[in-house]
C-alpha positions in Angstrom: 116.2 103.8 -19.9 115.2 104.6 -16.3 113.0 107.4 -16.0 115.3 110.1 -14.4 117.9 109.6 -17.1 115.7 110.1 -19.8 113.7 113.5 -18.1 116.7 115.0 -17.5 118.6 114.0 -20.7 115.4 115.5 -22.6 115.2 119.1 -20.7 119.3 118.8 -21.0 119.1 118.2 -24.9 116.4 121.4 -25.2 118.6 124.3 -23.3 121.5 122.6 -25.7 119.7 122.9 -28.6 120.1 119.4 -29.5 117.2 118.4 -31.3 118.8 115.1 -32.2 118.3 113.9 -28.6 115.3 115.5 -27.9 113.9 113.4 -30.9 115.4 110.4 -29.4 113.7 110.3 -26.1 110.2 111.2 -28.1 107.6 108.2 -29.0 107.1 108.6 -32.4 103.2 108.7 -30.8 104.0 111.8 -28.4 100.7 113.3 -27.2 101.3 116.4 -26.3 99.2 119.1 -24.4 100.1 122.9 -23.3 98.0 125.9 -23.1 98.9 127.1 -26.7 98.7 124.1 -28.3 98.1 119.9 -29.0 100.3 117.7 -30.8 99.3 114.0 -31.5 103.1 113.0 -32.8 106.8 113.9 -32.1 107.6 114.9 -35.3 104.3 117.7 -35.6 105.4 118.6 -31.8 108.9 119.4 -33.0 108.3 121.3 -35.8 106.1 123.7 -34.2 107.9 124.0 -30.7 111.6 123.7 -31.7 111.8 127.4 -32.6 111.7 127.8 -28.6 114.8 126.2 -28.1 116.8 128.8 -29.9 118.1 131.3 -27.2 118.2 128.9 -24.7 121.4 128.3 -22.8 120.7 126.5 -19.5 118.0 124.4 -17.8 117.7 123.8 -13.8 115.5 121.6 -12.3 113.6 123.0 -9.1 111.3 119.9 -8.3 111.4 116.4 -9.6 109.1 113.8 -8.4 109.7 110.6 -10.2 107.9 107.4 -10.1 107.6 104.4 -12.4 107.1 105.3 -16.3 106.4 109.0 -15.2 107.7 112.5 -13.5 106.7 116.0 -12.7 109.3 118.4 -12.6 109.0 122.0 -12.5 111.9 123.9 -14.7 113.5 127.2 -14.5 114.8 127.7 -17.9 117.5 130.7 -18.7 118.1 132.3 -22.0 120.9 134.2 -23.5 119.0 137.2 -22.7 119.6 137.1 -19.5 115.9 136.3 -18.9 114.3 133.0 -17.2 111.2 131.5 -16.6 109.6 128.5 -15.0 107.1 125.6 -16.3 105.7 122.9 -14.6 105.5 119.8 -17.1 104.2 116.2 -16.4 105.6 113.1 -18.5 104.6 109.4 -19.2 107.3 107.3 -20.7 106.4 104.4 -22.6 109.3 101.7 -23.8 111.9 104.3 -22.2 110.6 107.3 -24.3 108.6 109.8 -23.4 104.9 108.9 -24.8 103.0 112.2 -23.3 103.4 115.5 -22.0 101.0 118.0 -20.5 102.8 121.6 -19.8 101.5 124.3 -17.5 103.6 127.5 -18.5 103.1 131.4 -18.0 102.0 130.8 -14.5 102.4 133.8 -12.3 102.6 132.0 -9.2 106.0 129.5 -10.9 107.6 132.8 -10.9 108.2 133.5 -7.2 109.9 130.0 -7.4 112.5 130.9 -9.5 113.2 134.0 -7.4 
């Protein structure tokens, strides 16, 4: 799967709440790295982060830079609230899923971006 498609079908399948997907376009060998928290496999990942998918309702993409087996892309993610907020996020994709992910959220200065 080319790199685009699967970014964008995996931020799609979160604001969805399709967790189906989402655990599609994982490598069973995620490594995963925010802030809060590491994950060394999809299926830890999931469990402790799919509780932030509830609420969500839309996903836009503000920057993309795409190359060969990876992608930046900085988010502006909306809830039902009425209530958004931005993350930046870097992927590698390995065999068509995505093998890692390292997430910069909470940043102040992502918010003037969604403004």
């Amino acid at each position: 799967m080319e790199v685009v498609t699967a970014v964008r079908r995996y931020y799609e399948a979160w604001a969805a709440q399709d967790r189906g997907t989402v655990r599609e376009l994982l490598h069973d060998d995620l490594m995963f790295a925010s802030p809060q928290d590491r994950f060394a496999s999809a299926d830890t990942f999931l469990a402790a982060c799919w509780a932030y998918a509830e609420g969500l309702t839309q996903v836009r993409f503000i920057e993309e830079v795409h190359a060969v087996g990876r992608a930046f892309v900085i988010l502006e993610w909306h809830n039902e609230d009425g209530t958004a907020f931005a993350t930046a996020e870097y992927l590698e994709l390995r065999e068509g899923r995505i093998k890692r992910i390292l997430v910069v959220n909470n940043d102040p200065a992502l918010t003037s971006l969604v403004a």
